[in-house]
N, C-alpha and C positions, 0 to 999 in steps of 0.2 A: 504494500500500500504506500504509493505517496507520501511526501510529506502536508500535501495541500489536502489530500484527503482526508488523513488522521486529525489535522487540523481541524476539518470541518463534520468529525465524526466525535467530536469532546462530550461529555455529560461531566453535570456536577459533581457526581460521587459516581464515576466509575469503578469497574472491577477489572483490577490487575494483579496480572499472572507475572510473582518474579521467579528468578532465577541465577542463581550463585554460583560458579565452580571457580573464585581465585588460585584457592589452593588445594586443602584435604578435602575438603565438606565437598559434597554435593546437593545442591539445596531449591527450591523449590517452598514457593507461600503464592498463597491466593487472600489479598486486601479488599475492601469493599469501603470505599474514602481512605477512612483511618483506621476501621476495625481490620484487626486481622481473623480470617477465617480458617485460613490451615496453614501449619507451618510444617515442613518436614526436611529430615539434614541425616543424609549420610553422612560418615564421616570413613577415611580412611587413616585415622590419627592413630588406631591399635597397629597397623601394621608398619607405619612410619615411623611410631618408636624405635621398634625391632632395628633401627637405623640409627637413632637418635637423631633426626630431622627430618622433611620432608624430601623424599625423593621424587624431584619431577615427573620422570617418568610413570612411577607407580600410580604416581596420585593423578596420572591421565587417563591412563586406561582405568582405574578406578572409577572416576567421569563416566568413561564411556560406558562401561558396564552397569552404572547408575544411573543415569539419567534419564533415560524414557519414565523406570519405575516409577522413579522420586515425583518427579511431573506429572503423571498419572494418579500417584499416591495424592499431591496437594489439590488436584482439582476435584478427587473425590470426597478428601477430607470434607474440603469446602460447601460439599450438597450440592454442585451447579453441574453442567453440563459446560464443553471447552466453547462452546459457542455463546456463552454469556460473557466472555472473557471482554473486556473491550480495549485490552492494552495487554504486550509484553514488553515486560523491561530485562534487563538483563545485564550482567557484569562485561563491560568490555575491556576494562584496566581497572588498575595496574594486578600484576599478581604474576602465575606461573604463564607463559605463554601457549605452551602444551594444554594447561589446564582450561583455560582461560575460553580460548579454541573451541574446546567442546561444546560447553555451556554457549557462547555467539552464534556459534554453528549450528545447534539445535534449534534456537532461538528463533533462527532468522526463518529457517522451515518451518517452525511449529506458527511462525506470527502469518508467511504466505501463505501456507495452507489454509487458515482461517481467513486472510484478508482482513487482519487486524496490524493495528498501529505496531510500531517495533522502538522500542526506545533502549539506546546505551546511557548507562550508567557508569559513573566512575565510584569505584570499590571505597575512595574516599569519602565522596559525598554521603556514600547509603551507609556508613557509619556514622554522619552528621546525621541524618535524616532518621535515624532510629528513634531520636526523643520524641518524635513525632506520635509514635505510635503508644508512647509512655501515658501521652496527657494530648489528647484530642483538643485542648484550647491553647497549646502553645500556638505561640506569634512571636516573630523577631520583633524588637532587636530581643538581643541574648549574647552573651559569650559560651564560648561549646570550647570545649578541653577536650582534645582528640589524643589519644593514648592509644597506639596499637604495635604491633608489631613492626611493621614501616616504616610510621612516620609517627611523634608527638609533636603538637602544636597548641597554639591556643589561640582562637578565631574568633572575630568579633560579626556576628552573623546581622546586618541592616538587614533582610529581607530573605525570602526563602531562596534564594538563587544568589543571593551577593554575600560575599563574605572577602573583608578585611583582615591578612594575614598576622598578627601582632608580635609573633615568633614561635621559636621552635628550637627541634636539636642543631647541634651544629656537627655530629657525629653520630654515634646508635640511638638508636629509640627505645624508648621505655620497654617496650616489648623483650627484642632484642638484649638486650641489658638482662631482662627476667631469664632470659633461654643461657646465654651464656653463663650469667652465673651459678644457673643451675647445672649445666655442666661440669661446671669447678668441683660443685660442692657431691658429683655423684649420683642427681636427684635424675626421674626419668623424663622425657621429652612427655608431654608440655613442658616446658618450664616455668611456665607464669602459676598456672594452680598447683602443681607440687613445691615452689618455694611457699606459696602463702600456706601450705597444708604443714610446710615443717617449719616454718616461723610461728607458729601457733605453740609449740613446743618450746621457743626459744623466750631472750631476754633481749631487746634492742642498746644490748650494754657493748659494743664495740665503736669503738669512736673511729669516724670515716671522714677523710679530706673532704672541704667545703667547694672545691672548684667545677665539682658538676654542676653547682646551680647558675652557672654561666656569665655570672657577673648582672650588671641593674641589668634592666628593661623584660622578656620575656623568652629569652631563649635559654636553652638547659645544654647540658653537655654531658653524657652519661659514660664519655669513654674513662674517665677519669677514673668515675665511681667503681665502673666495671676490673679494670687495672687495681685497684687500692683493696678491692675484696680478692682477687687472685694471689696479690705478693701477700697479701694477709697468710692465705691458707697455703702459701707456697714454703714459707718461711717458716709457717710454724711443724711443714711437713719436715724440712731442712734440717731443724734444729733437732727433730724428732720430738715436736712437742705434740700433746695432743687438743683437739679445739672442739667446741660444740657446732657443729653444723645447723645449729636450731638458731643458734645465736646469732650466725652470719647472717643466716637466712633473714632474720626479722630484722638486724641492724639494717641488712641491706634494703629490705621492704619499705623500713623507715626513711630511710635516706632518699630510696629514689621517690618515693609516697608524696612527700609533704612537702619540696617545691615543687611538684605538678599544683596541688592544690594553695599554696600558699600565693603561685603566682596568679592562679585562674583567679582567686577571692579580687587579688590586688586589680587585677584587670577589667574586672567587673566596675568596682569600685569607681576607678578612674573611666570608665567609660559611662557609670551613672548609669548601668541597667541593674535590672530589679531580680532578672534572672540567669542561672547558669544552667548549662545542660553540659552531657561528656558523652561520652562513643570511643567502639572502638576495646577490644579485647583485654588489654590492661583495667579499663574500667569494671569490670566483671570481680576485680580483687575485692576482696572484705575490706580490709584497711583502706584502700582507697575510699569506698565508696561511703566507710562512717565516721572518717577523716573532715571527707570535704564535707557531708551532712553537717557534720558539728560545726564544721567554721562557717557553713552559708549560715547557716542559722545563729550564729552569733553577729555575722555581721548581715542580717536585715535581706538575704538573698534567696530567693524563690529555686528552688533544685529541683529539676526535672533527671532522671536515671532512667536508661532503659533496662528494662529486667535483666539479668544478666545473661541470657538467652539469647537475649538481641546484641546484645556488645560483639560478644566474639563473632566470626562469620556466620550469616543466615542469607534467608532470601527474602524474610519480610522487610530489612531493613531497605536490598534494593527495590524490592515494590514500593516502598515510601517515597524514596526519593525519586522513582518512577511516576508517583503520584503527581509528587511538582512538578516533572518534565511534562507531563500530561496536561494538567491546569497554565502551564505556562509556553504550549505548544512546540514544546523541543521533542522531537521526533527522528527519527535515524530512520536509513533505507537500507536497501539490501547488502552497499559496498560498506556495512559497520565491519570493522574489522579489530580484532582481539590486539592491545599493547599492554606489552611488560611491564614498562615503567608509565607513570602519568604524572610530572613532578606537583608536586606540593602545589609549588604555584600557582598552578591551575585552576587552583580548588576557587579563587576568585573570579576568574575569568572567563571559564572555558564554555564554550556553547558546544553540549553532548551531540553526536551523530552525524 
């Protein structure tokens, strides 16, 4: 379908079919406005342990052997028929390019078959766009604190489509930072929920260099952090001493935790909104999430969370932010084609498809 067509095929609360495969998940949600109707997420994460990271390949043909089902599965969840669909959005970037491939490629047949709208999505937005589904009355402005494996940033959202970059890492991302360190300490691929599962254990008593928080303004720097917990446990293996692993864990929780949130409150602050939202896989941690609770609400700030369901990769989040391409007539055609990377940058400017 055209993009003049789609355009002039809009309803006010349309029902849209997403669809996710950046990385391990394979994913698949059917929306109706903001409610969500079915959510469903293969994942290939037990097998990519067995690795201790994600193997592209695996997690392709995982895709493929997935995806009809998963798609099948959400539209039945949802009680409709694919013919009520009136929109597919779908992950075009950034992520694995193999992975990535399938799900577009699916996409783009399942939306001509039907003769429905086709909309690309970038993997970043539809982690912004997941608060949406949190609280049906959010409205920009807002500042959104993006934590994922990626990229961390912290965005000051004018409108549902426009978003003012305020900063971010200048090296690893929070994510990244959780996976490597869990590495060090032994723990199993995820890395993000097995540190917070054995920082639960621990005591945040090890004192860590200040230079990750990246100096004034709003950018962070985690390679520091990440370094200063290695020679920690390298030296104390050296000496042949022994360390708690619980302790690292949650010093380090700590550490990387509370300038995400400390900077998001301050940003808020000085841009004079009322409220904050987050996304994005790192958000899904405990500590984070009753971290920043505590400090919105000490200073006077409205916190929107997506369950933490929605944080880590889904496909309801890209049907959200499929929503707004919908309502705001960005539309893709058939030449959408799957990109690895989609810089940060983007996330302000970029018009989808």
């Amino acid at each position: 379908m055209s993009k003049e067509l789609a355009h002039s095929a809009q309803k006010k609360q349309p029902v849209i079919l997403g669809i996710e495969s950046s990385c391990d998940e394979t994913a698949a949600a059917v929306i109706f406005g903001r409610k969500i109707l079915s959510d469903v997420i293969s994942s290939s994460a037990s097998v990519q342990a067995l690795y201790g990271g994600v193997v592209p390949e695996i997690a392709s043909r995982a895709h493929l052997d997935a995806i009809d089902k998963v798609v099948a599965a959400a539209i039945s969840d949802a009680g409709i028929s694919a013919d009520k669909i009136d929109a597919v959005a779908v992950t075009y970037g950034a992520g694995l390019l193999g992975a990535l491939l399938v799900g577009v490629s699916f996409a783009k047949a399942f939306a001509y078959a039907l003769q429905k709208p086709l909309i690309g999505v970038n993997h970043i937005r539809g982690h912004l766009a997941a608060a949406y589904l949190a609280d049906e009355t959010l409205t920009p402005p807002f500042i959104t604190l993006l934590a994922s494996g990626g990229h961390t940033a912290i965005l000051y959202a004018q409108s549902e489509t426009e978003f003012t970059y305020l900063g971010g890492t200048k090296d690893d991302a929070a994510g990244e930072a959780f996976d490597k360190v869990a590495r060090v300490l032994g723990l199993p691929y995820p890395g993000g929920p097995n540190i917070q599962k054995c920082a639960a254990e621990g005591r945040a008593n090890i004192p860590l260099p200040q230079m990750f928080k990246g100096g004034g303004g709003y950018d962070f720097s985690y390679s520091g952090l990440k370094t200063a917990v290695i020679n920690y446990c390298h030296t104390k293996q050296q000496k042949g001493e022994t360390f708690a692993k619980a302790d690292v864990a949650a010093s380090f929780q700590k550490a990387a935790v509370d300038v995400l949130v400390k900077k998001t409150v301050a940003a808020a602050k000085e841009k004079r909104v009322n409220t904050v939202t987050a996304g994005g896989g790192v958000v899904a941690n405990d500590y984070l999430r009753q971290t920043l609770a505590a400090e919105c609400a000490k200073n006077g700030l409205r916190l929107v969370l997506p369950e933490k369901r929605y944080c880590t990769d889904n496909a309801a989040m890209i049907a959200s932010e499929g929503l707004i391409c919908y309502r705001h007539g960005i539309f893709a055609d058939l030449t959408l084609n799957a990109k690895a990377s989609i810089p940060l940058s983007f996330v302000a400017k970029e018009e989808i498809g």
